[in-house]
N, CA, C and O atoms as a DFTB+ gen file, in Angstrom:
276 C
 N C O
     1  1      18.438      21.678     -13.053
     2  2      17.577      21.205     -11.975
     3  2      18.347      20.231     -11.100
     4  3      19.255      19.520     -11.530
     5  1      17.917      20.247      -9.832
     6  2      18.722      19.688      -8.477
     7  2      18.065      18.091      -8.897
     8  3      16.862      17.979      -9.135
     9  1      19.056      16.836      -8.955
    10  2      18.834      15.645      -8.687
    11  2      18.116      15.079      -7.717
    12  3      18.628      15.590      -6.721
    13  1      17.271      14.365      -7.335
    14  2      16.357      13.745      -6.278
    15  2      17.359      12.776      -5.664
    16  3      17.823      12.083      -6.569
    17  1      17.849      12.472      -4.531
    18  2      18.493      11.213      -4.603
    19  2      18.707      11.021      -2.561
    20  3      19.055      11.888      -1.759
    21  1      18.449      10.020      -2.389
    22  2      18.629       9.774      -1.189
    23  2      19.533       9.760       0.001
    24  3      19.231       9.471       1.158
    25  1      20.735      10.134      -0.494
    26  2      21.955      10.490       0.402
    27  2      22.003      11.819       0.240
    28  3      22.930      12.354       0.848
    29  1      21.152      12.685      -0.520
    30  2      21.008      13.858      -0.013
    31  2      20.135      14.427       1.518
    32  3      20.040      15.624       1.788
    33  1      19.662      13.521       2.235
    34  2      19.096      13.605       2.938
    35  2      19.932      14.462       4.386
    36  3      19.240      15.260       5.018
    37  1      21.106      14.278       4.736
    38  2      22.042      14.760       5.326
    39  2      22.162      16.329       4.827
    40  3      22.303      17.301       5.570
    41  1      22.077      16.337       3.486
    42  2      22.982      17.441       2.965
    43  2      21.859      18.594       3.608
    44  3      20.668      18.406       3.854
    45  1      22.848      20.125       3.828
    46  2      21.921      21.156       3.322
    47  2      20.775      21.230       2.050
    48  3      21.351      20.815       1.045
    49  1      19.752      21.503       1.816
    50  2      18.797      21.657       0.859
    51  2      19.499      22.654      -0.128
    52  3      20.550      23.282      -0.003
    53  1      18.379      22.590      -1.382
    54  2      18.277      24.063      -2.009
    55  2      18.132      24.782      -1.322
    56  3      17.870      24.234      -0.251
    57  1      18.137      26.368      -1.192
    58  2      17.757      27.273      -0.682
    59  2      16.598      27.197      -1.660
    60  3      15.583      26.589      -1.316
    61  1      16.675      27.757      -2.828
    62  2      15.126      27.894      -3.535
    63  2      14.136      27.705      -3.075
    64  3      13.226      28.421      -2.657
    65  1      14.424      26.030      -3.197
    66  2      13.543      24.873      -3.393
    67  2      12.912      24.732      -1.579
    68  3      11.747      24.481      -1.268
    69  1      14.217      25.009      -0.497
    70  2      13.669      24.499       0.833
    71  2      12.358      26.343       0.954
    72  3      11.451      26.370       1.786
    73  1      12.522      27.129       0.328
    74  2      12.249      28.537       0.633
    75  2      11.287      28.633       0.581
    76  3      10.706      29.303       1.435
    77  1      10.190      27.656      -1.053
    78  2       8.882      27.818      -1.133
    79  2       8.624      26.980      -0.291
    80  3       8.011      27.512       0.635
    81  1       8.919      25.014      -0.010
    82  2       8.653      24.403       0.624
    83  2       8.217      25.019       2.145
    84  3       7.011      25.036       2.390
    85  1       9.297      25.599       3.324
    86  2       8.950      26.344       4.137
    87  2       7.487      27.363       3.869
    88  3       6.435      27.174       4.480
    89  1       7.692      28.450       2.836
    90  2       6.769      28.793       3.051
    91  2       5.184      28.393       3.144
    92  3       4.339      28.935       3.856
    93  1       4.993      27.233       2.177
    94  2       3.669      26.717       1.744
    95  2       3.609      25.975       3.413
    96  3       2.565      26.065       4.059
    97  1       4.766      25.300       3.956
    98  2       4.462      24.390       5.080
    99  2       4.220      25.493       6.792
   100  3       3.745      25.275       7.907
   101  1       4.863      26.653       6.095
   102  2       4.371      27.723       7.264
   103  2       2.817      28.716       7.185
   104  3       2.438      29.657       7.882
   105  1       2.266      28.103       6.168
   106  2       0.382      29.109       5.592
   107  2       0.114      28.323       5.997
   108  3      -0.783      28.565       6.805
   109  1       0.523      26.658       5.927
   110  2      -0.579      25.610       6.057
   111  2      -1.946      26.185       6.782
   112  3      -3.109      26.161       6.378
   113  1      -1.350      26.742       8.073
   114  2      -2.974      26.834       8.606
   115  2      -3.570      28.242       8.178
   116  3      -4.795      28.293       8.287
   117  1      -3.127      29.070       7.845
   118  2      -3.920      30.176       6.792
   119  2      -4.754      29.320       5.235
   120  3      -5.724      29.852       4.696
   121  1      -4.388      28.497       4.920
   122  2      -5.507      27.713       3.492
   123  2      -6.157      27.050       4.496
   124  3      -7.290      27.436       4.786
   125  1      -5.579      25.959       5.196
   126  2      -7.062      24.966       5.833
   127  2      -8.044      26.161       6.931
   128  3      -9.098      25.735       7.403
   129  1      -7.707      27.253       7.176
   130  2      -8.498      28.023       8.102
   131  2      -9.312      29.081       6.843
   132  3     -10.008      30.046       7.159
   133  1      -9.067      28.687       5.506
   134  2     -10.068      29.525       4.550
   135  2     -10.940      28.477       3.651
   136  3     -11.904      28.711       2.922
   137  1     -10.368      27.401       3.906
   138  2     -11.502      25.947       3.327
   139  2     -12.405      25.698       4.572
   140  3     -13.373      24.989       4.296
   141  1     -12.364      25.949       5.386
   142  2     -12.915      25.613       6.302
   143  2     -13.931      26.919       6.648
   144  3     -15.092      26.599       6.903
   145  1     -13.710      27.899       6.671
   146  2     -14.376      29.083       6.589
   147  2     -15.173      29.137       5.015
   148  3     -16.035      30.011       5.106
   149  1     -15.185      28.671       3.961
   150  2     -15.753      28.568       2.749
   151  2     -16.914      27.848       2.953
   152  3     -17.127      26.854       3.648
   153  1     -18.070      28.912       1.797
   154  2     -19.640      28.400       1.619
   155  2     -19.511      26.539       0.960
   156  3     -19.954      26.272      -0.157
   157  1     -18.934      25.575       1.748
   158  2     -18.744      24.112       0.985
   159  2     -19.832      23.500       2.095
   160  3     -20.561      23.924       2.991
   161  1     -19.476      22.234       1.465
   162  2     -20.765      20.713       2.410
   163  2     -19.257      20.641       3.477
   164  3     -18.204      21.263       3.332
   165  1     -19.559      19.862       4.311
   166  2     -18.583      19.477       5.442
   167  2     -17.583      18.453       4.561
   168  3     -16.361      18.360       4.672
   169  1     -18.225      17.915       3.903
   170  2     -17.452      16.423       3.484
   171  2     -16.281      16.863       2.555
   172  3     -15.141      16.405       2.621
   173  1     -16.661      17.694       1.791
   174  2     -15.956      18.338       0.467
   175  2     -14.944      19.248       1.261
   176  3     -13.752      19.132       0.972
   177  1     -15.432      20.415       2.531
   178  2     -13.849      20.566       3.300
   179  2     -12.888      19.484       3.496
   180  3     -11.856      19.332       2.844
   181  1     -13.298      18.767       4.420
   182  2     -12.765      17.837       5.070
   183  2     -11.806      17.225       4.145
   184  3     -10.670      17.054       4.587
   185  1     -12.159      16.720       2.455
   186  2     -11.377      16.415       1.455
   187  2     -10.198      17.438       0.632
   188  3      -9.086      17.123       0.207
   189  1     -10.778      18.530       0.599
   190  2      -9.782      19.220       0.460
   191  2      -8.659      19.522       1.123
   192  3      -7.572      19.816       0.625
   193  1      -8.990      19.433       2.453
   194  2      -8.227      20.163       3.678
   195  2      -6.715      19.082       3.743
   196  3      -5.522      19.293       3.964
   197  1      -7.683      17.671       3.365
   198  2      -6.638      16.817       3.394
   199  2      -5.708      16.839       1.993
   200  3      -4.549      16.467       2.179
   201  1      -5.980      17.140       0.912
   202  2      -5.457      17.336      -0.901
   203  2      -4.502      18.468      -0.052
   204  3      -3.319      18.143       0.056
   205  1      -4.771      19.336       0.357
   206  2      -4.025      20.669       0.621
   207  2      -2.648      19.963       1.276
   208  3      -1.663      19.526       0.680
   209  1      -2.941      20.010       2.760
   210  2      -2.538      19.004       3.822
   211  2      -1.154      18.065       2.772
   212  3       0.011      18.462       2.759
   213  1      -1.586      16.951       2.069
   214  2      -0.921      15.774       1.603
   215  2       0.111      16.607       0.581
   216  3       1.309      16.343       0.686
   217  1      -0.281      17.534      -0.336
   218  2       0.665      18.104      -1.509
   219  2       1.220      19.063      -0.617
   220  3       1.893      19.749      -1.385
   221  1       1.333      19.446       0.294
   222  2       2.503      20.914       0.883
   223  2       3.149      20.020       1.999
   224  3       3.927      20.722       2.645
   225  1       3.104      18.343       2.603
   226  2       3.841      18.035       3.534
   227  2       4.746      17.240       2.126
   228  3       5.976      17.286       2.153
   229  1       3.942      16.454       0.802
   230  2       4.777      15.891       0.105
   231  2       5.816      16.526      -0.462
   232  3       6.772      15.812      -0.765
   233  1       5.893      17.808      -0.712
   234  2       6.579      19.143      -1.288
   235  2       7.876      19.157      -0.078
   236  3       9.039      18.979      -0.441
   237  1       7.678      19.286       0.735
   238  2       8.695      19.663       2.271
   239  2       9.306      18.428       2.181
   240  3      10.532      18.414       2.288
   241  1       8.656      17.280       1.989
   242  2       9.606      15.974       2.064
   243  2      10.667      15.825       0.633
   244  3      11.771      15.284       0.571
   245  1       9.949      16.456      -0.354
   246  2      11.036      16.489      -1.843
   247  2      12.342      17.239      -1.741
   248  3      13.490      17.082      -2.156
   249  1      11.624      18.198      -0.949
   250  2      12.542      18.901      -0.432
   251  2      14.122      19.087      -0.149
   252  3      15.079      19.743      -0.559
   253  1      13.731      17.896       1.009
   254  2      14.612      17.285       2.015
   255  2      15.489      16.172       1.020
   256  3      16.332      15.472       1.581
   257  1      15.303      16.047      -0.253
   258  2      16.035      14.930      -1.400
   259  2      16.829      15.859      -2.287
   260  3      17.556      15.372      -3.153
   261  1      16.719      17.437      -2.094
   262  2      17.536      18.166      -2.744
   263  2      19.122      18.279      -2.272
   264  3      19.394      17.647      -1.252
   265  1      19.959      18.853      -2.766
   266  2      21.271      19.301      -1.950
   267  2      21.604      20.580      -2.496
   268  3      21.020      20.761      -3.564
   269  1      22.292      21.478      -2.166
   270  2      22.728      23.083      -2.538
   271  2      23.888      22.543      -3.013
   272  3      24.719      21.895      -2.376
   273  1      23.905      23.017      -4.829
   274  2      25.253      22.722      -5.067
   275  2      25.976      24.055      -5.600
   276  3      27.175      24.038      -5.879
């Protein structure tokens, strides 16, 4: 497993690792456009949308702490 570390920030990424990141950060609006379309209360979207939202931008930022070795 790829080290977390902060002067990787420069480096190229994993490929792997940047591959799902990209993808989950390119659906984003395919999940919040099916929570939002779902039989829920407004309030309970609105919370999810943001859980969704917060774990696939925190994922893209871990990301960015990988390096291709």
């Amino acid at each position: 497993m790829t080290k977390l570390n902060i002067s990787n920030w420069g480096q190229p990424s994993e490929r792997k690792f940047k591959k799902i990141a990209d993808i989950l950060l390119y659906s984003l609006p395919l999940y919040l456009g099916a929570v939002m379309a779902s039989p829920m209360d407004e309030t309970l979207k609105l919370w999810v949308n943001f859980g969704i939202t917060f774990v696939i931008i925190t994922v893209k930022t871990i990301s960015k702490f990988t390096k291709e070795e």
